[in-house]
N, C-alpha and C positions, 0 to 999 in steps of 0.2 A: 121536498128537495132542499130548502133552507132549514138548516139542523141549527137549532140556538143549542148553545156551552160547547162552544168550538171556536177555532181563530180561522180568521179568514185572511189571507192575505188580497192585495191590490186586484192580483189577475183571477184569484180567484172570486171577487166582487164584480168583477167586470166580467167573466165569462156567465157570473149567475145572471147578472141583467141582461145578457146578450141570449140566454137557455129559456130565462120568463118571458122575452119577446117573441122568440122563435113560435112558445106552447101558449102564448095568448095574444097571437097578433091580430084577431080578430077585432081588437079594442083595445091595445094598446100600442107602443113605438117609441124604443130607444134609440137615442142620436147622440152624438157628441156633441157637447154644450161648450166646450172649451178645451183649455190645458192647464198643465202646471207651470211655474217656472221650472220642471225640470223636466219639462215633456211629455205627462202623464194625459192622456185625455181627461176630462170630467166628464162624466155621460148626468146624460137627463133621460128618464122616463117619465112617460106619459100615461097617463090611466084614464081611461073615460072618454066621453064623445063630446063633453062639451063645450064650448069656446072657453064660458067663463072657469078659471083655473083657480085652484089652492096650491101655492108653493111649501114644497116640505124638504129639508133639505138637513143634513148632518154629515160629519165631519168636518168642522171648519175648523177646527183644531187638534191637531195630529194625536195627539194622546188619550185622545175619547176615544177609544176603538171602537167600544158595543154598540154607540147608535148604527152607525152604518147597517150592520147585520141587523138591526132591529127592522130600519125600513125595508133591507129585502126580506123579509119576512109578511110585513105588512103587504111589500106587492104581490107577495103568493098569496097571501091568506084574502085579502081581496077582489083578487081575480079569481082564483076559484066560486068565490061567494057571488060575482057578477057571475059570471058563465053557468052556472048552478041553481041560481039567485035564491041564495041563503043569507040571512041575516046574521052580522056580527052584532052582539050585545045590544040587540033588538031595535037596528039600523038599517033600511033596509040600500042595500048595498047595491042594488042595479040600480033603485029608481035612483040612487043620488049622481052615480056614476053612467049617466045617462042624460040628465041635467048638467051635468059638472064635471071637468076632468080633477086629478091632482096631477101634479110635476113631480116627484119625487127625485131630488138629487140626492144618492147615500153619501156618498164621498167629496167632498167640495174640497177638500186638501189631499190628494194623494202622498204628494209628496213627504207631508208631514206624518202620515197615517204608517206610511212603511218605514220610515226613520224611529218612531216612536216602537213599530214593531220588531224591527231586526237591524236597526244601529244606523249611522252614518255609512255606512257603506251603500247604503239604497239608494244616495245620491249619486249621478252619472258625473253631473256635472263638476270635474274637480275644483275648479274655485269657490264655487259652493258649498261643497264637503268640506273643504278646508276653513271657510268663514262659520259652518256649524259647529264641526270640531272646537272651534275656538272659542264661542262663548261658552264653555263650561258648565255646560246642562247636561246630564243625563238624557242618554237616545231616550227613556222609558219615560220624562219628564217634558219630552219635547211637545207642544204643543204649535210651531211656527210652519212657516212652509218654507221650502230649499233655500233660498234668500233670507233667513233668518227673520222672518216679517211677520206676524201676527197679523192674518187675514180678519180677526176676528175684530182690529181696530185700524180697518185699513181703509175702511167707506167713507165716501165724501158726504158726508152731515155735518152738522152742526157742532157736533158734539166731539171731531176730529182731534186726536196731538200729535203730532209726529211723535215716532219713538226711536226712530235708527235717521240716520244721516243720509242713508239712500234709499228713503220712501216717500214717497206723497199722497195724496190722497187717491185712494184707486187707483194708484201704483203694478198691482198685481193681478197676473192673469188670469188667478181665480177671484180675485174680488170682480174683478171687470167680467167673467163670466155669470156672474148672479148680475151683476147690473142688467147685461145682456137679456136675461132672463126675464128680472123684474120689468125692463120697457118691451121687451118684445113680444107678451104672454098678456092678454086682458087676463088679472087675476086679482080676485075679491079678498083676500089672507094671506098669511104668512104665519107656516109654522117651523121653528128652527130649534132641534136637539140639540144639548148638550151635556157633560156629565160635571157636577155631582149636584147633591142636596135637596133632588126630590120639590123640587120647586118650579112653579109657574111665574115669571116675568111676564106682566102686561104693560105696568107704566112705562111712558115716555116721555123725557121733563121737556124736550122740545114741541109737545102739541099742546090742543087745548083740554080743557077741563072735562068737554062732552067728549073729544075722541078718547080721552081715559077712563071715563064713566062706562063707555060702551065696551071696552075693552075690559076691562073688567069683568062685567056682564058674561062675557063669553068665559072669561078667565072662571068665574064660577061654576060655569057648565062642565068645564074641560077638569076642575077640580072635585068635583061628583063622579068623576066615574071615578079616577086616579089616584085623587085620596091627598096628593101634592099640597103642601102651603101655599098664600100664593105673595110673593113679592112685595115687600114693602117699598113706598114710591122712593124713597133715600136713597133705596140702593142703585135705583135706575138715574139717579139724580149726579151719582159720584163720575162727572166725566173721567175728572183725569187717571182714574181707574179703567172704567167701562166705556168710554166713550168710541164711536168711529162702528158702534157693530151692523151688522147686516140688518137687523129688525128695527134698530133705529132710522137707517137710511131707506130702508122699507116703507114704514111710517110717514116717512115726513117727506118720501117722494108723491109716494099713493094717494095718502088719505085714511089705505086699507087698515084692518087690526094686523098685528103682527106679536105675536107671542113669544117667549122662548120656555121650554122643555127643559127642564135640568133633570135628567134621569141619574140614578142610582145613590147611596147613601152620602151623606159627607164625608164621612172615614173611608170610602173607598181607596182605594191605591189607585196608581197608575202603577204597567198596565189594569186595565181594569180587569179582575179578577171573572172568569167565565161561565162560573158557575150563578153569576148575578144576571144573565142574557135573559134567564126563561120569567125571573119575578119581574126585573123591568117590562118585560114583553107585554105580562098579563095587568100589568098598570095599564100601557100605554097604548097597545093595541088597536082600541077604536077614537083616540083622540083627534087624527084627522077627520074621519065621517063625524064624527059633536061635534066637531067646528065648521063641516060644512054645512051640518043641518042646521046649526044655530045660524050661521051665514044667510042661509034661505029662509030661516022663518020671517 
């Protein structure tokens, strides 16, 4: 049903998670986890039976189109394997899903996602359209959400800077709905996509030396199947670049490991080119079950 080298737009993401809940509610259940600042729900799916959770989550930045369609792919290709109980890349996928749920959020920025895909006009809200309009970026470059705000340095860490005049920390409806997430869900990980460069981030310069060691560890797991580099600590170090993101304030809430995913190459474009859906796919496909199995061993 989930066709990768195609665009999806918003409603069409959200009718496919609402079509994979209907043909596999036996074990799993999509909810509304939140909104946009412009309105949009953010939906959460659930996969599995069991308390403890892996969060997995993409879109936080409107211009990445292809993860989203990646993880509904992953919930079909999943859920069949549970219901069937077929092993992905010799994983076995009921027992872990059975043990374990995952949370899969595709979309954590809608608003930014349809902007980036068919212009400023996706935005409702006209003060908003107008404050986009203004900062002189390319819809296809946009990576913010309706409020011109970079969700992806809007978390209350350590690591925070303000970047606009009318944000604070956790400022935004979609950051505050991963928050939501992250306290309301007992969950042992965090895996979070994004594009480009083919790269695994594990470090985080705000923990300690054993939570990066460990992290790591997994990061090498997650980089045998995928093939990814994985992060040098500097990069994770440069706040006033990177600081304020989701896997940070993950970390240094929890305790948990928390990764980020850089799917497709570094010369990609934006939009991200569709013909690139099926080779990311087959990198990344079973990198949430390695992290959960590495999680349980």
């Amino acid at each position: 049903m989930i066709a990768l080298g195609q665009r999806y737009s918003y409603e069409e993401i959200c009718l496919s998670l609402r079509t994979l809940a209907d043909c596999y509610g036996e074990f799993s259940l999509c909810r509304r986890a939140g909104e946009s600042q412009d309105g949009r729900p953010v939906f959460l799916y659930r996969l599995g039976f069991g308390r403890k959770s892996l969060v997995v989550s993409a879109g936080i930045h409107g211009r990445e189109g292809v993860n989203p369609v990646l993880l509904l792919r992953m919930i079909e290709d999943y859920s069949q394997a549970f219901r069937f109980r077929r092993k992905i890349s010799g994983r076995d996928v009921s027992g872990l899903l059975k043990a374990y749920s995952i949370l899969f959020i595709p979309l954590v920025n809608p608003d930014g996602y349809e902007i980036a895909r068919s212009g400023f006009s996706a935005v409702a809200n006209p003060f908003y359209r107008r404050m986009a309009r203004g900062q002189q970026i390319s819809h296809e470059e946009w990576k913010y959400n309706a409020r011109c705000v970079d969700i992806n340095r809007n978390f209350p860490c350590r690591s925070y800077v303000q970047r606009r005049l009318w944000e604070y920390p956790g400022s935004e409806p979609e950051t505050q709905t991963m928050m939501r997430v992250f306290r309301d869900y007992d969950t042992i990980g965090y895996l979070d996509f994004h594009s480009r460069g083919k790269v695994l981030y594990y470090y985080r310069g705000a923990m300690s030396r054993t939570y990066n060691q460990r992290c790591r560890r997994y990061a090498r797991k997650l980089q045998a199947l995928c093939g990814y580099s994985l992060g040098r600590p500097g990069q994770e170090l440069a706040y006033g670049k990177q600081g304020g993101n989701s896997v940070q304030y993950y970390s240094e809430r929890t305790g948990n490991p928390a990764i980020t995913v850089e799917t497709l190459s570094e010369s990609a474009s934006f939009p991200p080119e569709i013909w690139g859906q099926e080779e990311a796919y087959r990198e990344v496909r079973a990198l949430p079950l390695a992290f959960l199995e590495a999680l349980s061993a």
